[in-house]
PQR file of N, CA, C, O and H, with PARSE charges and radii, in Angstrom:
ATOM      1  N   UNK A   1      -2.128   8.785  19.018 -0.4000 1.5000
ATOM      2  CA  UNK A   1      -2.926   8.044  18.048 -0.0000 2.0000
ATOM      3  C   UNK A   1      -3.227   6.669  18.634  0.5500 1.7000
ATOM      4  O   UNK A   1      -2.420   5.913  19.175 -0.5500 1.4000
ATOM      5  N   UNK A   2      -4.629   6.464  18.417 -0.4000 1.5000
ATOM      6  CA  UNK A   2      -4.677   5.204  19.009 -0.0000 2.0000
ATOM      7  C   UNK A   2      -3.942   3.578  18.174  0.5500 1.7000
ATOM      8  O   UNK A   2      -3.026   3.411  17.368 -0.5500 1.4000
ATOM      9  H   UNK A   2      -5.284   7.078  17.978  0.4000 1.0000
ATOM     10  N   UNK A   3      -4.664   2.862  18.704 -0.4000 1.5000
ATOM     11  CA  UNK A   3      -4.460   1.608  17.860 -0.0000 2.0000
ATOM     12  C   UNK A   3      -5.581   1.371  16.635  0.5500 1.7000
ATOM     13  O   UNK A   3      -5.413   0.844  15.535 -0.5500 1.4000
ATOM     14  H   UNK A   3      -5.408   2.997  19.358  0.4000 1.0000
ATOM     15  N   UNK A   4      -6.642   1.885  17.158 -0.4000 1.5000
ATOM     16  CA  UNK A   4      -7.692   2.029  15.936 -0.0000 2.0000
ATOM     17  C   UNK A   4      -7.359   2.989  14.764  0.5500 1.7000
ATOM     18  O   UNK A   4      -7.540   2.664  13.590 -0.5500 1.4000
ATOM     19  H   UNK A   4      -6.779   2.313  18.051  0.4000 1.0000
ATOM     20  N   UNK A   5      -6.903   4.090  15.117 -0.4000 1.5000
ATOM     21  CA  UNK A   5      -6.796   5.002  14.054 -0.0000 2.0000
ATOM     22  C   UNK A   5      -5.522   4.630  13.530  0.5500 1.7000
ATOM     23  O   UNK A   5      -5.410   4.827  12.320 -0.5500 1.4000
ATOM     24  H   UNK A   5      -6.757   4.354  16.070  0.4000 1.0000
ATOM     25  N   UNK A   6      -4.456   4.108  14.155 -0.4000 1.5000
ATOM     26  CA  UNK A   6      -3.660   3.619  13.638 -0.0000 2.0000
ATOM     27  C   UNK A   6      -3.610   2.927  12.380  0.5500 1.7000
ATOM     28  O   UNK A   6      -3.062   3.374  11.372 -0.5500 1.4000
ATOM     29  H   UNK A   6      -4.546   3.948  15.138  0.4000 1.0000
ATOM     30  N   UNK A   7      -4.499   1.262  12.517 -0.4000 1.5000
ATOM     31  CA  UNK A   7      -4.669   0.319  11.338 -0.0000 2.0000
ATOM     32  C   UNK A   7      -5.501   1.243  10.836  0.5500 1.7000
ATOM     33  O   UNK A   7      -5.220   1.338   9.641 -0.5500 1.4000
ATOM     34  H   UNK A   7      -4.944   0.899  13.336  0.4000 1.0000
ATOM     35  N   UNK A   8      -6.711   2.257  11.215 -0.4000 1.5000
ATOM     36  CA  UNK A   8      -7.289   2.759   9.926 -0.0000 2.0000
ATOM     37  C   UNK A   8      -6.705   3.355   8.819  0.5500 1.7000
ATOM     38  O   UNK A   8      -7.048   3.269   7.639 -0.5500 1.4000
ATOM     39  H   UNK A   8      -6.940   2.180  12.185  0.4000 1.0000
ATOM     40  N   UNK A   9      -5.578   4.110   9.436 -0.4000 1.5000
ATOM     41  CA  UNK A   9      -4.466   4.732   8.633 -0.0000 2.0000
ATOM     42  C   UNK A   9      -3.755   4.084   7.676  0.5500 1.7000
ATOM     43  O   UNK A   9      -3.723   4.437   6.497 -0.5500 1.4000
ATOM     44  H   UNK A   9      -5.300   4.180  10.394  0.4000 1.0000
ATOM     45  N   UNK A  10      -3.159   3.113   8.151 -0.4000 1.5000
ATOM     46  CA  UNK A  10      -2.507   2.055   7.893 -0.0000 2.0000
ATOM     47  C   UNK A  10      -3.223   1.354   6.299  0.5500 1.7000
ATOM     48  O   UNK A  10      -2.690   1.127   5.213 -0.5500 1.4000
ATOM     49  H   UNK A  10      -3.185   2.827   9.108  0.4000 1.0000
ATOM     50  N   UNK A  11      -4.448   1.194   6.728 -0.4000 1.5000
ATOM     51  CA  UNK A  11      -5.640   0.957   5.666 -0.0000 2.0000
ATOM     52  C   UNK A  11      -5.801   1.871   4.607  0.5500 1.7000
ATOM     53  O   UNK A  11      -5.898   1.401   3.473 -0.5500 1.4000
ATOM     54  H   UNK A  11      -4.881   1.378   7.610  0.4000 1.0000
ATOM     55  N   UNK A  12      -5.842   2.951   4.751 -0.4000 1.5000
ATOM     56  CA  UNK A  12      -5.776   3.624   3.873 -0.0000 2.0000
ATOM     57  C   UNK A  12      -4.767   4.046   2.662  0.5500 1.7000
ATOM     58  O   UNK A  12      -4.925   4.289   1.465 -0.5500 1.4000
ATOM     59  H   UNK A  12      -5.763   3.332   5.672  0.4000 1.0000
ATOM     60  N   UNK A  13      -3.501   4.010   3.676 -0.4000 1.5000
ATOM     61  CA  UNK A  13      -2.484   3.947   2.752 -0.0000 2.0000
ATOM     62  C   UNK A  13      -2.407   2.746   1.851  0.5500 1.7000
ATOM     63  O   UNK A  13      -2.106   2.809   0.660 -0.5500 1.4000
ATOM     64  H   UNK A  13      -3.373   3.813   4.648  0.4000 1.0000
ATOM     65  N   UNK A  14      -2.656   1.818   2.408 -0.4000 1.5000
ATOM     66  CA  UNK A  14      -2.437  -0.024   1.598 -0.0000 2.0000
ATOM     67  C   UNK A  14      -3.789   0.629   0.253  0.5500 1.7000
ATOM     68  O   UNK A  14      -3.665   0.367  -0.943 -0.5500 1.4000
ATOM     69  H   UNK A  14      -2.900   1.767   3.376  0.4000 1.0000
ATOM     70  N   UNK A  15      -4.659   1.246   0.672 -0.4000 1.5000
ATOM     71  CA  UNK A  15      -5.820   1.439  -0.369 -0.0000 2.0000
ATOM     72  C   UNK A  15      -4.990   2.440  -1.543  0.5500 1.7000
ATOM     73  O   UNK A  15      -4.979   2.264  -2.762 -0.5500 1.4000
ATOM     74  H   UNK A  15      -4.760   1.459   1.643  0.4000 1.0000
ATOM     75  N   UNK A  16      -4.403   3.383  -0.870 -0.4000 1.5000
ATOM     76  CA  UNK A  16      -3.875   4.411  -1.907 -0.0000 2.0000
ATOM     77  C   UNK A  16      -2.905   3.946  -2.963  0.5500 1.7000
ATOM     78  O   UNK A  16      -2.858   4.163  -4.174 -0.5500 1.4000
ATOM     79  H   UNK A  16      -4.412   3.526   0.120  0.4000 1.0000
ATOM     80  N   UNK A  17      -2.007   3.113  -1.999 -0.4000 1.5000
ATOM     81  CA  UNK A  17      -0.979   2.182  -2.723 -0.0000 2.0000
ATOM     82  C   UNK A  17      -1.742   1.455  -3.739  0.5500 1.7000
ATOM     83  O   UNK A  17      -1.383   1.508  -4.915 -0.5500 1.4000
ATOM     84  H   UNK A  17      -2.046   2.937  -1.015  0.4000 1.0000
ATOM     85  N   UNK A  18      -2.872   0.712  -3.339 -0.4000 1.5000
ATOM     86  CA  UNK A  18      -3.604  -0.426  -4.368 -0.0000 2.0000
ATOM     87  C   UNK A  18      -3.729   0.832  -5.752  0.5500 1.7000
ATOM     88  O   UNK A  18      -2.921   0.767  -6.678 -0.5500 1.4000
ATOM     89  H   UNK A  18      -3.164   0.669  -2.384  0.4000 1.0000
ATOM     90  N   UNK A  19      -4.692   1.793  -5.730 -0.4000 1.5000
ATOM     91  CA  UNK A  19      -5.029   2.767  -6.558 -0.0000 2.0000
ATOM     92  C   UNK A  19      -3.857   3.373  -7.326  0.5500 1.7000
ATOM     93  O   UNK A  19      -3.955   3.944  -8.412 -0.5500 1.4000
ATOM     94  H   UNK A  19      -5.349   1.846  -4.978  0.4000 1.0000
ATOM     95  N   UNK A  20      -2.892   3.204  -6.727 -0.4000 1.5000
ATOM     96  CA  UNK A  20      -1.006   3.803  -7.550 -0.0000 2.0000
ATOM     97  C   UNK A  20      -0.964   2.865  -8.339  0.5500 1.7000
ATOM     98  O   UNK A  20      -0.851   3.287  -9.490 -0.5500 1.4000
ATOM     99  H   UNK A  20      -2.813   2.739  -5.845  0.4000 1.0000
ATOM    100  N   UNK A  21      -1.007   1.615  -8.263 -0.4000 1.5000
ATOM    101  CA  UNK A  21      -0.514   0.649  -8.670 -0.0000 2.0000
ATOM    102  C   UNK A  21      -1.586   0.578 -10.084  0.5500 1.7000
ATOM    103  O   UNK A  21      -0.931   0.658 -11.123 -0.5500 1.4000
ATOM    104  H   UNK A  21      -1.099   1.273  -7.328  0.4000 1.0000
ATOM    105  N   UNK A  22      -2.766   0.473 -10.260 -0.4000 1.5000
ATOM    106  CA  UNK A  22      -3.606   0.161 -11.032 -0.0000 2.0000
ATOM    107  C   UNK A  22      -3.631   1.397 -11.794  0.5500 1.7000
ATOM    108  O   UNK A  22      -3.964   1.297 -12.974 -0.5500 1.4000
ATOM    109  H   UNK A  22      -3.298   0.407  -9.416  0.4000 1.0000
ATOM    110  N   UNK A  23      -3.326   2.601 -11.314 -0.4000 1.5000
ATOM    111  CA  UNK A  23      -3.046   3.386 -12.207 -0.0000 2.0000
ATOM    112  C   UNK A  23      -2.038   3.561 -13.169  0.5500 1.7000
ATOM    113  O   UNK A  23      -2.217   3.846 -14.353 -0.5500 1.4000
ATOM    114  H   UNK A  23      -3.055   2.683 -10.355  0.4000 1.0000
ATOM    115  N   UNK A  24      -0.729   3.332 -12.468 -0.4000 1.5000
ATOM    116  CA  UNK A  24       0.565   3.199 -13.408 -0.0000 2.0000
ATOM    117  C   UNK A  24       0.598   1.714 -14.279  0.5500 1.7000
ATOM    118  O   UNK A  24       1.312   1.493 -15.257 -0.5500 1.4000
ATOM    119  H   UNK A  24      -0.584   3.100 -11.506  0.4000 1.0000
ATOM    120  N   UNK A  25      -0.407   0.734 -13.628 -0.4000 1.5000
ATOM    121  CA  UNK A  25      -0.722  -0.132 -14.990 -0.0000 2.0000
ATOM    122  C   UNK A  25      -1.516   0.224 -15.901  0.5500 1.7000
ATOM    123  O   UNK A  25      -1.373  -0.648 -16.759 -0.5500 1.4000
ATOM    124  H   UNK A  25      -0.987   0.914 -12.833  0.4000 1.0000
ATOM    125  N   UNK A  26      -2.219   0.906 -16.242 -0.4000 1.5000
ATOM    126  CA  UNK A  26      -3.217   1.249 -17.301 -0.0000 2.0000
ATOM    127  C   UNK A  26      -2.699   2.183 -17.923  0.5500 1.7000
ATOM    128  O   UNK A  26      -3.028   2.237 -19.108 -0.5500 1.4000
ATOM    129  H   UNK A  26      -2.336   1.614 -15.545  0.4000 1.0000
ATOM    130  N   UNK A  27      -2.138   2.801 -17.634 -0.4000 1.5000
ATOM    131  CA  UNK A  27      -0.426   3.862 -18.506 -0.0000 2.0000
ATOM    132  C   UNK A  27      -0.739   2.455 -20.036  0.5500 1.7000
ATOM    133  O   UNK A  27      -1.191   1.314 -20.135 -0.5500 1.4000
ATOM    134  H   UNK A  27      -1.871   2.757 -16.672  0.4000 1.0000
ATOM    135  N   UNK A  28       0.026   3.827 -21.193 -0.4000 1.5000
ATOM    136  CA  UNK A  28      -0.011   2.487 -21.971 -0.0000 2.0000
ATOM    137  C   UNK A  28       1.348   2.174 -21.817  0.5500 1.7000
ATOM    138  O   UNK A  28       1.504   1.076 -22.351 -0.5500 1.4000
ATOM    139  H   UNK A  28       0.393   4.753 -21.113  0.4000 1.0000
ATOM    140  N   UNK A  29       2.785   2.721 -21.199 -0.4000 1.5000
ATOM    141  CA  UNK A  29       3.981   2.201 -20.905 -0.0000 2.0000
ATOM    142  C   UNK A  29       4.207   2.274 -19.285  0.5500 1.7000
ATOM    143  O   UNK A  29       5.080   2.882 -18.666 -0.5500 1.4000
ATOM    144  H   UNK A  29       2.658   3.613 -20.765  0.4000 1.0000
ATOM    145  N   UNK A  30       3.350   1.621 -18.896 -0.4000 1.5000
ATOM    146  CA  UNK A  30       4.022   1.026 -16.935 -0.0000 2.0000
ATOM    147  C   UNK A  30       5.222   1.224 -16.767  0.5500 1.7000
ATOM    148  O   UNK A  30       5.922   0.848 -17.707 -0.5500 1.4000
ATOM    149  H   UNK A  30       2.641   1.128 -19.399  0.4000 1.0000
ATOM    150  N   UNK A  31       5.910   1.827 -15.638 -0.4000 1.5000
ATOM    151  CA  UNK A  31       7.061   1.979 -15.257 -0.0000 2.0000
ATOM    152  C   UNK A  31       7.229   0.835 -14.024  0.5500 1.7000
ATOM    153  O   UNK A  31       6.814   0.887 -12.866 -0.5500 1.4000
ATOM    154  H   UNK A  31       5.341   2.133 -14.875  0.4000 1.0000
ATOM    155  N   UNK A  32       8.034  -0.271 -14.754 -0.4000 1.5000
ATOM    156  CA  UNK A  32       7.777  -1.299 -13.888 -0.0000 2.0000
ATOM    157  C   UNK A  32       8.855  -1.014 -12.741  0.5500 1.7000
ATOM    158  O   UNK A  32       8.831  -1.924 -11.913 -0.5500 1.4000
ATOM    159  H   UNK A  32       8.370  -0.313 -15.694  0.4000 1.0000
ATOM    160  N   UNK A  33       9.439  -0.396 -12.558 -0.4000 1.5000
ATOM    161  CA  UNK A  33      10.284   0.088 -11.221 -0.0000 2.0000
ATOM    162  C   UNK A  33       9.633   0.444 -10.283  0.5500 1.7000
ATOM    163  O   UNK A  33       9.774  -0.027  -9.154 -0.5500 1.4000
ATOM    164  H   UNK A  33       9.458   0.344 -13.231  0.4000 1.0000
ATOM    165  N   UNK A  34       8.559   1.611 -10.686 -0.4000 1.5000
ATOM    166  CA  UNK A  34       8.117   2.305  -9.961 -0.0000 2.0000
ATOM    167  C   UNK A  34       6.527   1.218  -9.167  0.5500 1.7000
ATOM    168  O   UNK A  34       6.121   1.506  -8.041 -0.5500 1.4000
ATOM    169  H   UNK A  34       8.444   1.994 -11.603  0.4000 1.0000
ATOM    170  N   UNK A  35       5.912   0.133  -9.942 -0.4000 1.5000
ATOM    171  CA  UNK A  35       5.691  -0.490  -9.483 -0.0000 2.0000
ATOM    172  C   UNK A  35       6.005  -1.589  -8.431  0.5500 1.7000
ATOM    173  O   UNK A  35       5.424  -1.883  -7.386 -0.5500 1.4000
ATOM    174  H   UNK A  35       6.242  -0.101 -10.856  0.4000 1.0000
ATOM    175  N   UNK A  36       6.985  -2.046  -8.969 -0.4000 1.5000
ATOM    176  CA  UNK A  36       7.898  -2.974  -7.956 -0.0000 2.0000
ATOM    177  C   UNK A  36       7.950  -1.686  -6.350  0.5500 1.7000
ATOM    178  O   UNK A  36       7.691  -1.835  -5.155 -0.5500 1.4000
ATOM    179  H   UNK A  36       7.457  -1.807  -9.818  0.4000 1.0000
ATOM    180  N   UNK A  37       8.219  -1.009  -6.833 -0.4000 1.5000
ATOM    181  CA  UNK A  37       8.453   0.175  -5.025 -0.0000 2.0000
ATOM    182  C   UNK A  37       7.001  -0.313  -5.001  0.5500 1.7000
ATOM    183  O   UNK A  37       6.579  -1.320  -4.431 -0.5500 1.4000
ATOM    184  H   UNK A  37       8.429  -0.888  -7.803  0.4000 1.0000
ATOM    185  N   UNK A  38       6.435   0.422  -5.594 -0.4000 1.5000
ATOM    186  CA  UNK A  38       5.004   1.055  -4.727 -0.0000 2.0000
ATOM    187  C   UNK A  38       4.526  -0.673  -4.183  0.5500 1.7000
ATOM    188  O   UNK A  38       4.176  -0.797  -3.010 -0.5500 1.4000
ATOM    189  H   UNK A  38       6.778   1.239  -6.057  0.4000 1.0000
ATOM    190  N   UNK A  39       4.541  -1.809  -5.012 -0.4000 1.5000
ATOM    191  CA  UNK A  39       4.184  -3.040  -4.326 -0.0000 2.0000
ATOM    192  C   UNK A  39       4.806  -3.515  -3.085  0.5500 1.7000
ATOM    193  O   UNK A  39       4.083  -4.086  -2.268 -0.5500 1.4000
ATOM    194  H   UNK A  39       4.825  -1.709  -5.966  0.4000 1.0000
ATOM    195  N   UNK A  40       6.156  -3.340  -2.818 -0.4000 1.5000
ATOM    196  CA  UNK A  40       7.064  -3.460  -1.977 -0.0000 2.0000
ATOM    197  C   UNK A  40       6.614  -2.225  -0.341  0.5500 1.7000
ATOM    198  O   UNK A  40       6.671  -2.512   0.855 -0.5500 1.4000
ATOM    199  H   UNK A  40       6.743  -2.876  -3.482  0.4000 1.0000
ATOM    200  N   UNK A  41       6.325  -1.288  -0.815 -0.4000 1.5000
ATOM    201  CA  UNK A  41       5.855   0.003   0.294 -0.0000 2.0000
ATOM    202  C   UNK A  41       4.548  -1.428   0.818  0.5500 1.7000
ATOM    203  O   UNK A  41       4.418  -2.033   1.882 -0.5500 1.4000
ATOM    204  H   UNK A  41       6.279  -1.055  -1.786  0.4000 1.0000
ATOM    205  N   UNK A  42       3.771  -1.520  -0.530 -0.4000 1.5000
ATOM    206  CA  UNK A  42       1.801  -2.164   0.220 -0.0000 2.0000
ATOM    207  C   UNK A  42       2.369  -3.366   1.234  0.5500 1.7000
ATOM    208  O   UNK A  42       1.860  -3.628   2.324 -0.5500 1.4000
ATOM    209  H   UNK A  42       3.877  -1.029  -1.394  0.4000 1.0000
ATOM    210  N   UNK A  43       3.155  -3.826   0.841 -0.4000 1.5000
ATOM    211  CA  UNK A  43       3.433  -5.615   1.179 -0.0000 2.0000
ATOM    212  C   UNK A  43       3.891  -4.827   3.139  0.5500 1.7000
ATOM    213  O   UNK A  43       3.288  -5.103   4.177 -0.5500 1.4000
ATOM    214  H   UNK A  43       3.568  -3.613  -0.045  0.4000 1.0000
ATOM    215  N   UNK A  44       5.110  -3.862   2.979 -0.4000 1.5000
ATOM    216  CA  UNK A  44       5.477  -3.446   4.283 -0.0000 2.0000
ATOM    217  C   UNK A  44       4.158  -3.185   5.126  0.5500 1.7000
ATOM    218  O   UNK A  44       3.729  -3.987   5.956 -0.5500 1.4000
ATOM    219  H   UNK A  44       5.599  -3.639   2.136  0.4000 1.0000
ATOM    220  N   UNK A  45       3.571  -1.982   4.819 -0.4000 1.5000
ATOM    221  CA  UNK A  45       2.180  -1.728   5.430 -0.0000 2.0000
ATOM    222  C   UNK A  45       1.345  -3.403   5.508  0.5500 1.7000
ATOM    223  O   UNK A  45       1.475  -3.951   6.603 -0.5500 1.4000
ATOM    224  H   UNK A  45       3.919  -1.330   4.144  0.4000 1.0000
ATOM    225  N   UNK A  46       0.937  -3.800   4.970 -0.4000 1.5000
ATOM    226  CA  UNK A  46       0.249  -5.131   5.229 -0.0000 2.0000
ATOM    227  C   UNK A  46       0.805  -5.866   6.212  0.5500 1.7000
ATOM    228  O   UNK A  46       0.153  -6.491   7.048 -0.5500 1.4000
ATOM    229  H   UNK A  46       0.832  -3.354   4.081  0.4000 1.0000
ATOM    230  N   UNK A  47       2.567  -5.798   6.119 -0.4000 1.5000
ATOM    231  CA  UNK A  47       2.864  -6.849   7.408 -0.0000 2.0000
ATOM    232  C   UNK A  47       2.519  -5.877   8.135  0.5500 1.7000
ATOM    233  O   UNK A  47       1.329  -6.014   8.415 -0.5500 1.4000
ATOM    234  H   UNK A  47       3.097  -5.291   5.440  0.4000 1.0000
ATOM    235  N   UNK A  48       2.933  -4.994   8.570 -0.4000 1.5000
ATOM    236  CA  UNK A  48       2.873  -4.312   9.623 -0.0000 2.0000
ATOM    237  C   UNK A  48       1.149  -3.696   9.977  0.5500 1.7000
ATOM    238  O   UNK A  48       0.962  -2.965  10.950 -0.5500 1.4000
ATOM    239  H   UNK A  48       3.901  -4.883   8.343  0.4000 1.0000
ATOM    240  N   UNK A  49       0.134  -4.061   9.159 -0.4000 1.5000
ATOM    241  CA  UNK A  49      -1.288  -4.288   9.738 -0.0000 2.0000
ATOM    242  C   UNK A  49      -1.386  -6.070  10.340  0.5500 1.7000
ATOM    243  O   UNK A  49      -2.248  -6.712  10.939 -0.5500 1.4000
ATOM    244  H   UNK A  49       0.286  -4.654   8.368  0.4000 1.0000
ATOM    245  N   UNK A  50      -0.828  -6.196  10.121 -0.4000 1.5000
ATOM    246  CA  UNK A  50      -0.948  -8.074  10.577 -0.0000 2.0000
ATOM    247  C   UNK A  50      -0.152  -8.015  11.734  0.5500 1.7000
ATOM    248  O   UNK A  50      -0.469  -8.792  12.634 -0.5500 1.4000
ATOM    249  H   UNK A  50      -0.127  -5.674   9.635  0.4000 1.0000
ATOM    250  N   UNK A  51       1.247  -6.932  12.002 -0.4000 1.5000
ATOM    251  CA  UNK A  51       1.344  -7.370  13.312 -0.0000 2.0000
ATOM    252  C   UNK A  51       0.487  -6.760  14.422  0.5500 1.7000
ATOM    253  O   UNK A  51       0.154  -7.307  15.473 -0.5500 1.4000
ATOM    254  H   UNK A  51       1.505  -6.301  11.271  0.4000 1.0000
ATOM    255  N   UNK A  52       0.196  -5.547  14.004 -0.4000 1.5000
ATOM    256  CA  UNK A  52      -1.059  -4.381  14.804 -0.0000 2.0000
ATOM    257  C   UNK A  52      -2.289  -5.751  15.149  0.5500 1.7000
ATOM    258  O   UNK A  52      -2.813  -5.590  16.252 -0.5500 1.4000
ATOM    259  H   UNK A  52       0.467  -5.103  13.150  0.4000 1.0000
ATOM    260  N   UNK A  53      -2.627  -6.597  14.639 -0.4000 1.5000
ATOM    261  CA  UNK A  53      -3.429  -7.500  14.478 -0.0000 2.0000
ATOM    262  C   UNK A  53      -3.789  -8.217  15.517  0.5500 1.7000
ATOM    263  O   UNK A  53      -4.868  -8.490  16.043 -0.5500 1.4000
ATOM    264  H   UNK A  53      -2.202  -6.727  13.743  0.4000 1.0000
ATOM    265  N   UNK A  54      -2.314  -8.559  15.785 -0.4000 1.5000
ATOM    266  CA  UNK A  54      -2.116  -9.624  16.418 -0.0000 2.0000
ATOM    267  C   UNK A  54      -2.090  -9.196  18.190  0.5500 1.7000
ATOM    268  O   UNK A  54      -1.911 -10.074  19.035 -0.5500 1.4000
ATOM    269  H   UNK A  54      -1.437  -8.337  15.357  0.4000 1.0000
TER
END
């Protein structure tokens, strides 16, 4: 895998994560656990597109 398809990947997941997240908020009872993970997974992927970055 290259380095391109890499962050594209990388991108995608941070997108899927965004879409988890906005979904389990519009729930009319959010499972704020399961948010806290899924924000915690995006934040990992993000550093780790910022170090691919660099």
């Amino acid at each position: 895998m290259s380095l391109e398809e890499r962050i594209a990947a990388l991108k995608a997941k941070h997108q899927a994560l965004e879409q988890a997240i906005e979904e389990e908020n519009s729930r009319p009872h959010p499972d704020d656990i399961h948010i806290h993970t899924l924000k915690k997974k995006k934040l990992q992927i993000k550093d780790e597109l910022a170090s691919l970055s660099q």
